[in-house]
DOTOR-81487 format. One line per 4 residues: number of its first residue (from 0); for each residue x, y, z of C-alpha. Coordinates in nm, 4 decimals. Example, Ala and Ser with C-alpha at 12.3 -4.5 7.8 and 13.67 -1.06 7.14 Angstrom:
BEGIN
0> 1.2300:-0.4500:0.7800  1.3670:-0.1060:0.7140 $
//
This chain:
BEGIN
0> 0.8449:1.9301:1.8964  0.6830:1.6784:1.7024  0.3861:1.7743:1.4639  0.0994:1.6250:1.3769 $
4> 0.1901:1.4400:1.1031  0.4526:1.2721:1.2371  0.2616:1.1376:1.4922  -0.0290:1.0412:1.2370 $
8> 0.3139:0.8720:1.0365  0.4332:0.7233:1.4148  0.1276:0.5602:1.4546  0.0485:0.4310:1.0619 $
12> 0.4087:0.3002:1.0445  0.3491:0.1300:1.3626  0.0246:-0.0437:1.2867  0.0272:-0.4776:1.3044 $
16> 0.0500:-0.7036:1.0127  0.0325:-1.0607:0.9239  0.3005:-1.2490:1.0862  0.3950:-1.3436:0.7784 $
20> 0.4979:-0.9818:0.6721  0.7313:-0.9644:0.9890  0.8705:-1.3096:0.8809  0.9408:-1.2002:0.5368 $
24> 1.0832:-0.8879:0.6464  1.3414:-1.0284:0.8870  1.4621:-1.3051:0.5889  1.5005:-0.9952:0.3813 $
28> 1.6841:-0.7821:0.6248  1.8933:-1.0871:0.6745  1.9874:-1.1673:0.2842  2.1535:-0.8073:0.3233 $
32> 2.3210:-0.9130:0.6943  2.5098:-0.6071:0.8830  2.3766:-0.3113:0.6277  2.0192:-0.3929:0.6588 $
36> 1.8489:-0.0519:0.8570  1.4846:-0.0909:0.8038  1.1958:-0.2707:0.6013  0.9145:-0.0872:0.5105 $
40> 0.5830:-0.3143:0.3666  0.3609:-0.1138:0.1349  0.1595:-0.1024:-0.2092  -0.1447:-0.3410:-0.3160 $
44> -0.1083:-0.6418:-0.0547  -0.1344:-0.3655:0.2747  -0.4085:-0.1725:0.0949  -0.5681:-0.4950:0.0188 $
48> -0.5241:-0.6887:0.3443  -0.4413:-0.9924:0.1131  -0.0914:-1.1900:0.0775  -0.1953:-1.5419:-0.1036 $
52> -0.0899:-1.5563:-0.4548  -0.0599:-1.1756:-0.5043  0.3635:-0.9953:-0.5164  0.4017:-0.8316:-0.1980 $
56> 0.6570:-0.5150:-0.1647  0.9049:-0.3891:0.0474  1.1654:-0.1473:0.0507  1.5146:-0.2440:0.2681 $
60> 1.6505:0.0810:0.3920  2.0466:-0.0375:0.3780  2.3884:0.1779:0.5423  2.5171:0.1850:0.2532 $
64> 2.5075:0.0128:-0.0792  2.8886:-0.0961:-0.0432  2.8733:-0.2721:0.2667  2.5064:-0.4316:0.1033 $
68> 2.6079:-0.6535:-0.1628  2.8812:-0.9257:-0.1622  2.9319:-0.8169:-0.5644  3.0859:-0.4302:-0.6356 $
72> 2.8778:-0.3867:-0.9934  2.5805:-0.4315:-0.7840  2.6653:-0.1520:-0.5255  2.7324:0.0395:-0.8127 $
76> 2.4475:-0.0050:-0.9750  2.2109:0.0625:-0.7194  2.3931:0.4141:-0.6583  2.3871:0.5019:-1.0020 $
80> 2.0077:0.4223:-1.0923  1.8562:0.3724:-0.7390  1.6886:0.1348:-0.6043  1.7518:-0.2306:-0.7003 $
84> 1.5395:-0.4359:-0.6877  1.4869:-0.8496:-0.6088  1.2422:-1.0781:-0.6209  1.1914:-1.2558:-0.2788 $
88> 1.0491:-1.5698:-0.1528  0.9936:-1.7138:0.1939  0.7320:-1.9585:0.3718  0.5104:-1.9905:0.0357 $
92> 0.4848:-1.6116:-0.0253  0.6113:-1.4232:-0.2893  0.7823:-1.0681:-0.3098  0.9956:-0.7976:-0.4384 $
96> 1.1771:-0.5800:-0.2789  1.3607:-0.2332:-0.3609  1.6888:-0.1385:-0.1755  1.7902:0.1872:-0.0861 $
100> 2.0841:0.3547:0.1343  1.9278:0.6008:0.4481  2.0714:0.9077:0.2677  1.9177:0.8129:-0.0437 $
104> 1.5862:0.7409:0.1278  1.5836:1.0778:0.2890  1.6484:1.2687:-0.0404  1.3863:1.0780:-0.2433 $
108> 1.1341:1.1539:0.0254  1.2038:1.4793:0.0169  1.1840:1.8295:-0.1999  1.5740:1.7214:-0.3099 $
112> 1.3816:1.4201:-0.4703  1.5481:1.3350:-0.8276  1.1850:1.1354:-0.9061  0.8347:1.1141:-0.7834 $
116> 0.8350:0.7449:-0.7065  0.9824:0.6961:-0.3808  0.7721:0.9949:-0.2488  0.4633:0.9113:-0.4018 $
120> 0.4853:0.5717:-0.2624  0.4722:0.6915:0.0870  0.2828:0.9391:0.0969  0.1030:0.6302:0.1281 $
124> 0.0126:0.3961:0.3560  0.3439:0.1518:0.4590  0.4245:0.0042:0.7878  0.7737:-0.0344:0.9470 $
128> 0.8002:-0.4324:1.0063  1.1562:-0.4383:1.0528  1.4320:-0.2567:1.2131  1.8067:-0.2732:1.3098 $
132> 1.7827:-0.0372:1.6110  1.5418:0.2928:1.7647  1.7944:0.5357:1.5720  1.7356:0.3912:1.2382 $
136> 1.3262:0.3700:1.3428  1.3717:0.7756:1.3840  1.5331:0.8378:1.0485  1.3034:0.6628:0.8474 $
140> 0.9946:0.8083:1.0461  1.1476:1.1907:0.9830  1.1847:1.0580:0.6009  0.8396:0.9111:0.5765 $
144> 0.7215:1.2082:0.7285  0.8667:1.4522:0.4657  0.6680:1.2674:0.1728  0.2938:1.3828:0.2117 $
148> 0.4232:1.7563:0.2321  0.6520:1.7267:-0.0529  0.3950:1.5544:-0.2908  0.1050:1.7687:-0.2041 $
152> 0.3131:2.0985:-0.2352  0.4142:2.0470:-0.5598  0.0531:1.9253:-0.6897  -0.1166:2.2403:-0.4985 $
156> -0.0065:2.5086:-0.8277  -0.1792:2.3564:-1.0696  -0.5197:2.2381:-0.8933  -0.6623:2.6182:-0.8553 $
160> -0.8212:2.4662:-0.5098  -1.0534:2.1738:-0.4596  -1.0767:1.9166:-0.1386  -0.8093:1.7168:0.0099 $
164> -0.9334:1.4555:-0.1810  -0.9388:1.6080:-0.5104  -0.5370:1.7420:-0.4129  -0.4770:1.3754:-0.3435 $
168> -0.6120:1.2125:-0.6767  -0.4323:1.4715:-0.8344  -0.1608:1.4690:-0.7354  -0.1648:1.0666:-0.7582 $
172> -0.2241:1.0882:-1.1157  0.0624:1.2909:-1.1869  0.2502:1.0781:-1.0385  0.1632:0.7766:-1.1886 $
176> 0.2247:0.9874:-1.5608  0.6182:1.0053:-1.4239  0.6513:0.6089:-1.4993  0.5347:0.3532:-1.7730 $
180> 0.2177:0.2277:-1.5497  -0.0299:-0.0693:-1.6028  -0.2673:0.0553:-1.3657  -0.6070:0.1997:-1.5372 $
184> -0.6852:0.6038:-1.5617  -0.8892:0.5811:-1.2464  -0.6359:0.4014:-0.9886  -0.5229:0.7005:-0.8718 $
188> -0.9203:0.7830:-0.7604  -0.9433:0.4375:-0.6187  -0.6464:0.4595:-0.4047  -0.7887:0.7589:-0.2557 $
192> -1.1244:0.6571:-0.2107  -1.0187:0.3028:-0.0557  -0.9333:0.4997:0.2699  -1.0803:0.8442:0.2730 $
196> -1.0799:0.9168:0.6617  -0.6575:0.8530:0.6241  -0.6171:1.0606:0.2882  -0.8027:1.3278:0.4587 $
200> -0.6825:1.3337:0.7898  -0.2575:1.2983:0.6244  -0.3659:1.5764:0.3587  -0.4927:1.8285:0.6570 $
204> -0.1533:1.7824:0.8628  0.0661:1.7961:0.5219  -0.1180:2.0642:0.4510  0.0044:2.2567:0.8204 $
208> 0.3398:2.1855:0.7893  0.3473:2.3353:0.4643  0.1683:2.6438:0.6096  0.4150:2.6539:0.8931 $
212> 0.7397:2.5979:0.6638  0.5982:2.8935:0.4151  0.3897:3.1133:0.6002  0.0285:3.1426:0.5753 $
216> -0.1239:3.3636:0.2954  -0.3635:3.6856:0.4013  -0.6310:3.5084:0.4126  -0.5487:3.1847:0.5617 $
220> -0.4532:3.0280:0.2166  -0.1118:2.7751:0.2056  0.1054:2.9367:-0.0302  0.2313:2.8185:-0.3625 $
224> 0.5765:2.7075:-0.4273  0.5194:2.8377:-0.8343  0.3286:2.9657:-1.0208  0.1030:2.6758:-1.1966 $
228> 0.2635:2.7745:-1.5175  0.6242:2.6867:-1.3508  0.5269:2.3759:-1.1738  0.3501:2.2614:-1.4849 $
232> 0.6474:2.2682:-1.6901  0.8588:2.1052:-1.4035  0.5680:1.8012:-1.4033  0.6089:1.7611:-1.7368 $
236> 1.0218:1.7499:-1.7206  0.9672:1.5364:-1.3852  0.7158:1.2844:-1.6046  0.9292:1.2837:-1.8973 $
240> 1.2879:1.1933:-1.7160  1.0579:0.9204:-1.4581  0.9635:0.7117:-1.7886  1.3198:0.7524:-1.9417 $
244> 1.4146:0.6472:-1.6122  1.1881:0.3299:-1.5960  1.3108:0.1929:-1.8887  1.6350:0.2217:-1.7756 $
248> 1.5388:0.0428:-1.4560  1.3711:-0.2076:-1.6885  1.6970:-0.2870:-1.8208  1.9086:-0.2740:-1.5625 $
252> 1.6210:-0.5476:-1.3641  1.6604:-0.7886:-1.6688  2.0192:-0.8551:-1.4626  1.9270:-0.8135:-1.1266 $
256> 1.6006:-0.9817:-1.1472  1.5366:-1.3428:-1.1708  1.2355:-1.4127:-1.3945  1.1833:-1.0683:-1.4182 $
260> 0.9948:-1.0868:-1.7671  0.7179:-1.2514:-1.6153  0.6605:-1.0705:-1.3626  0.6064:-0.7436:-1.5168 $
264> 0.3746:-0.9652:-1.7739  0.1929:-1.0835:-1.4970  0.1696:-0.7374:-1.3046  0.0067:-0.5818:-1.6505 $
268> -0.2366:-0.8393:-1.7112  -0.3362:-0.8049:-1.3317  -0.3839:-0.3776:-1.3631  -0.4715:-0.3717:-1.7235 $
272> -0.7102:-0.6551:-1.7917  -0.4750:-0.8286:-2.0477  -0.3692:-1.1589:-2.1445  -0.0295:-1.0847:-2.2846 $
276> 0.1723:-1.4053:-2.3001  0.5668:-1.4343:-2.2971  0.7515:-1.6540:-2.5780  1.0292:-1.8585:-2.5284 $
280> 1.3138:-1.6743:-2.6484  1.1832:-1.3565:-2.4543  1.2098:-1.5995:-2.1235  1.5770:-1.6313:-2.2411 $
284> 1.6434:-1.3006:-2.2970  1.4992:-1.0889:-2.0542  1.6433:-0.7584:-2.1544  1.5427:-0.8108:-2.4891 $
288> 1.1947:-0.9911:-2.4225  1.0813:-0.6786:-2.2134  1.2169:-0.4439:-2.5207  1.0338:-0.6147:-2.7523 $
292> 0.7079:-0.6715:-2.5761  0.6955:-0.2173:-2.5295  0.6109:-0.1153:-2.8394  0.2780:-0.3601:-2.8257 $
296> 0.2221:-0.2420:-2.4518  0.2104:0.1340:-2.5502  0.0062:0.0891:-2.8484  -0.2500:-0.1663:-2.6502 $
300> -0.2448:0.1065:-2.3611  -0.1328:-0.1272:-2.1373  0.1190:0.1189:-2.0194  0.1343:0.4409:-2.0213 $
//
């Protein structure tokens, strides 16, 4: 029987885009040939309805990471630290994209998550814009589905009540303290707020499926999976291993990632209202460039 939510997900993942999204998509999928499963747009350019001169994002669901890549350190790689991730560009456009396996996609959308990231992401708005066949459509619908649930469930201890809203910003802002961010205090508000009616109606049907998966309290109320003091302390491990965790991806991006440096420059000017320029040798060196450049960033507050 499907619930509610996965038909609210059904329908969101099935909304239209720009041509130029499905375009992008299918030169994506095809970089990645037979293990290519599913591309999934998302992030600032869909909540935005703008493409021109802004980084759009995707995430390639692949078979496996073996069969993805034409190099083995690469496969390994993206099992070891998941995802990898590429920048991408096609018919004047620019993007990145993140690639992970279907297993690893259902995990990190799920309460086996080993970050926030994935789940937080889409819990979210995304749309599906490509797709190898209807049984790979179904997995990453059940996946997508999972993410709302798991992300409100383990903000609900420590909120002591509140609106959907207020669960929502919350639990937005905790995830955002699980990875060195450029965004300011109050994106997680403003993501939120930019489409209230959605947040709302996804938070009520995340809401009843947790009900239904844990039973409903005596007087109506969903039930906790901690106590706040538990789930506190499990934030704060979460928070502390996502930052340790984006460094590392940091790293591993100055080899995967063509002109990486700049890009991550450019995204925290863009979110944090700075002018921070690269220098040559930091162009040449990316790993050590985007070192360098984090002691400044953290002090500045450009990321936090």
């Amino acid at each position: 029987m499907t619930t509610a939510l996965e038909s609210l997900v059904a329908d969101e993942l099935a909304q239209l885009v720009d041509p130029r999204v499905l375009a992008m998509a299918a030169a994506v999928a095809a970089r990645h040939d037979g293990a290519s499963r599913a591309a999934l747009f998302y992030g600032s350019c869909l909540r935005e309805r703008q493409l021109d001169g802004l980084m759009l994002d995707f995430y390639l669901i692949v078979s496996d990471y073996r069969c993805a890549y034409d190099k083995a350190w690469l496969a390994r790689a993206n099992a070891l630290i998941p995802p990898n991730v590429f920048p991408f560009q096609h018919n004047g456009l620019a993007a990145k994209y993140a690639v992970l396996s279907e297993a690893d996609f259902d995990r990190e959308c799920g309460p086996n998550a080993r970050g926030v990231s994935v789940l937080a992401r889409f819990a979210q708005p995304s749309r599906l814009v490509w797709l190898a066949d209807e049984d790979a459509k179904r997995r990453v619908m059940k996946a997508v589905a999972t993410a709302a649930p798991t992300l409100l469930e383990w903000t609900l201890p420590g909120i002591g009540g509140g609106s959907i809203p207020d669960i929502w910003k919350r639990a937005f802002s905790l995830t955002f303290g699980a990875e060195l961010r450029a965004e300011r205090t109050d994106r997680s508000a403003k993501i939120v707020e930019a489409d209230p009616e959605r947040y709302e109606e996804v938070g009520r049907a995340a809401l009843a499926v947790i009900a239904t998966q844990r039973g409903v309290g005596p007087n109506g109320e969903v039930p906790l999976i901690e106590r706040s003091d538990q789930m506190a302390k499990r934030w704060r491990a979460m928070q502390r291993k996502g930052k340790m965790l984006s460094v590392i991806r940091l790293a591993k991006a100055s080899a995967t990632y063509a002109g990486g440096a700049d890009y991550i420059v450019w995204k925290i000017n863009r979110h944090a209202g700075t002018d921070f320029v690269l220098k040559p040798w930091q162009r040449r060196h990316p790993l050590l460039g985007a070192f360098s450049l984090l002691p400044r960033l953290l002090k500045s507050g450009a990321i936090r």
